[in-house]
C-alpha positions in Angstrom: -21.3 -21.9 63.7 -21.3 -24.2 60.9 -23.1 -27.5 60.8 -22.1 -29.7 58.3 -24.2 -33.5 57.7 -22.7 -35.9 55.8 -24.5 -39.2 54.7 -22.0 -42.5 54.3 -21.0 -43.2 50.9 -23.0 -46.0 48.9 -22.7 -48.8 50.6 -23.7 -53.1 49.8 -27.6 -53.5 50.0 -26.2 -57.0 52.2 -24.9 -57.9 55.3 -24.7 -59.9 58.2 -27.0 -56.6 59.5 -27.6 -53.4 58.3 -24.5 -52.3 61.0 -22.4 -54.5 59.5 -23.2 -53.4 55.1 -19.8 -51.7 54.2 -19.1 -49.1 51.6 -18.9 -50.3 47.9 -16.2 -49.4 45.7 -18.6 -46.6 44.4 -19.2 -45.6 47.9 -15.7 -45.4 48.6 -15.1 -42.7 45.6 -17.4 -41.2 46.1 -16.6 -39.9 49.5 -12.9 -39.1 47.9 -14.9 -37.1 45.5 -16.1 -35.1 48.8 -13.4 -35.1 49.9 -11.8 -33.2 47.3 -15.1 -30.7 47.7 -13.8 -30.1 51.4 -10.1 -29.6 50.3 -11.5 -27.1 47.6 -13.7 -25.2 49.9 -10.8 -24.9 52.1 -13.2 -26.1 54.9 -11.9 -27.7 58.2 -14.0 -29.5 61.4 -13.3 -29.0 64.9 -15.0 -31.9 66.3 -16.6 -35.1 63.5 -19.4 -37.1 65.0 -20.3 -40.5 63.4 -22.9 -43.3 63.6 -21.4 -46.3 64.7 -22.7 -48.6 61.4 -19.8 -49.9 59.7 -20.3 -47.7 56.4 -20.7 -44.4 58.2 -17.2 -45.3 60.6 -16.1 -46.6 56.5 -16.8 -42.8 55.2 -15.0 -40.9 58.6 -12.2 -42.6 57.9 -11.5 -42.7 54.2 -12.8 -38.8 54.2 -10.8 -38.0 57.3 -7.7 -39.5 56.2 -7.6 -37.7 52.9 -8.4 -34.6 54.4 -5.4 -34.9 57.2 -7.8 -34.5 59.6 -6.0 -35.1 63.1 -8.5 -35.2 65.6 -10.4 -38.2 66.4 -14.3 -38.5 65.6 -15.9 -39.8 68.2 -18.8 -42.5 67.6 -22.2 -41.7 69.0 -24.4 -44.8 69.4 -27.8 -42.7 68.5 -26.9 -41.1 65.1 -28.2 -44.6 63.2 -30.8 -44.5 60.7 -33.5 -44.9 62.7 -32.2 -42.5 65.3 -34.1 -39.4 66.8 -33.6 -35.8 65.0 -34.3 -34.3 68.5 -32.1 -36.1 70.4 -29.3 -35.1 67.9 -30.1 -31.5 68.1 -29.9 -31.6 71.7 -26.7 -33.0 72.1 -25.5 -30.6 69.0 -26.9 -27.9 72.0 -25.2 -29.3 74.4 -21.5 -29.6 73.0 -21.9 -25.8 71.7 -23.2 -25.1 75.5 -20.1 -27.3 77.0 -17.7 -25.4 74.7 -18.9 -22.1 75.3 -18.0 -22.8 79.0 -15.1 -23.7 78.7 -14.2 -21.1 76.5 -14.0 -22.9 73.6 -15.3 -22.3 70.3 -16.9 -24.8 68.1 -17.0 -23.5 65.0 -17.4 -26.2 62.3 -19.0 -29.8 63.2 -19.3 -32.6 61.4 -21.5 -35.4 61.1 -21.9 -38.7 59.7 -24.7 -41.1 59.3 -27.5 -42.2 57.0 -31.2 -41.4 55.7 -33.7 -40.8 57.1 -31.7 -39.5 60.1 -29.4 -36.8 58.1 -33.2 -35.4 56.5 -34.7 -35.2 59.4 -32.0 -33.7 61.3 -31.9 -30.8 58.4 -35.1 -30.2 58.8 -35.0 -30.6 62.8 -32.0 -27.3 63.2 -34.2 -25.7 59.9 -37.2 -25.8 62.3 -39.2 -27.7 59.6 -38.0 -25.2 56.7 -35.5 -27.5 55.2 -35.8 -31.3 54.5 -33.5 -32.4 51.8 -33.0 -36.0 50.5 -30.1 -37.1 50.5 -27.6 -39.0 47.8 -24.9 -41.0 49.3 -21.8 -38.9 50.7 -23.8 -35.6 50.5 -22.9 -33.1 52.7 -25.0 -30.5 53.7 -24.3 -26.9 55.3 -26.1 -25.5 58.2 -25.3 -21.8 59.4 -26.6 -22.4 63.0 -27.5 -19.8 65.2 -25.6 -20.6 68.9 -28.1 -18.1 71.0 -31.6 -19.1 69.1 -30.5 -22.9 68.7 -31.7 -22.3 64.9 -30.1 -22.7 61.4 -30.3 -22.2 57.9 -29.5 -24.6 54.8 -26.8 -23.0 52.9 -25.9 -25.7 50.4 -26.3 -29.4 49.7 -23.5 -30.7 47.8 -23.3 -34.5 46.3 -20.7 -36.5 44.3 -19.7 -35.9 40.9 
């Protein structure tokens, strides 16, 4: 399976809250310019999970509509900034699990939210080999390991 972790594109330091701080004009190209990485690499996602902050639901949709993507994300209230790697994995665990039974394969997930959470989740399915930082609208690719709930970092790719 592939695991692929996207951080939301560079987004206003203000906002009525940090939800609420929307993409920039730079954030918004930027996650074209990733989007036209995907497109290259020929790389498609069965299932996209995204924070529920305005500039990660921003980058779904801008990078999902120029990739044609026709499946729904779905928004998952925990994968905020200050969200637990842990709890991710798990639930990454248990949607393989949930697949698997119903015959199902989930092949290529993807996932969108912010720092600290998208380094610390690296390093959480890396079991503390990996922690990366981040640049806005990087994506990086985990080869995870269904049966020993384990990946590897394969690439980290950032705007041009």
């Amino acid at each position: 399976m592939q695991l692929f972790i996207m951080r939301h594109g560079n987004a206003s330091q203000f906002g009525v809250s940090d939800a609420q701080r929307e993409l920039t004009e730079k954030g918004k190209s930027e996650v074209l310019d990733m989007a036209a990485y995907i497109q290259d690499k020929k790389l498609s996602f069965d299932q996209v999970l995204v924070s529920p902050f305005k500039r990660a639901q921003q980058t779904a949709q801008i990078l999902l509509s120029a990739i044609d993507f026709t499946v729904l994300p779905q928004t998952v209230d925990f994968i905020i900034p200050s969200g637990s790697a842990r709890n991710v994995r798990d639930y990454i665990d248990g949607l393989i699990a949930q697949e698997q039974s119903a015959n199902n394969r989930l092949e290529n997930l993807l996932i969108i939210s912010h720092m600290p959470l998208v380094s610390y989740l690296v390093e959480e399915l890396t079991q503390g080999q990996d922690s990366p930082i981040f640049q806005t609208a990087a994506i990086a690719k985990i080869s995870y390991d269904n049966c020993h709930m384990t990946g590897h970092l394969d690439t980290l790719v950032s705007p041009s």
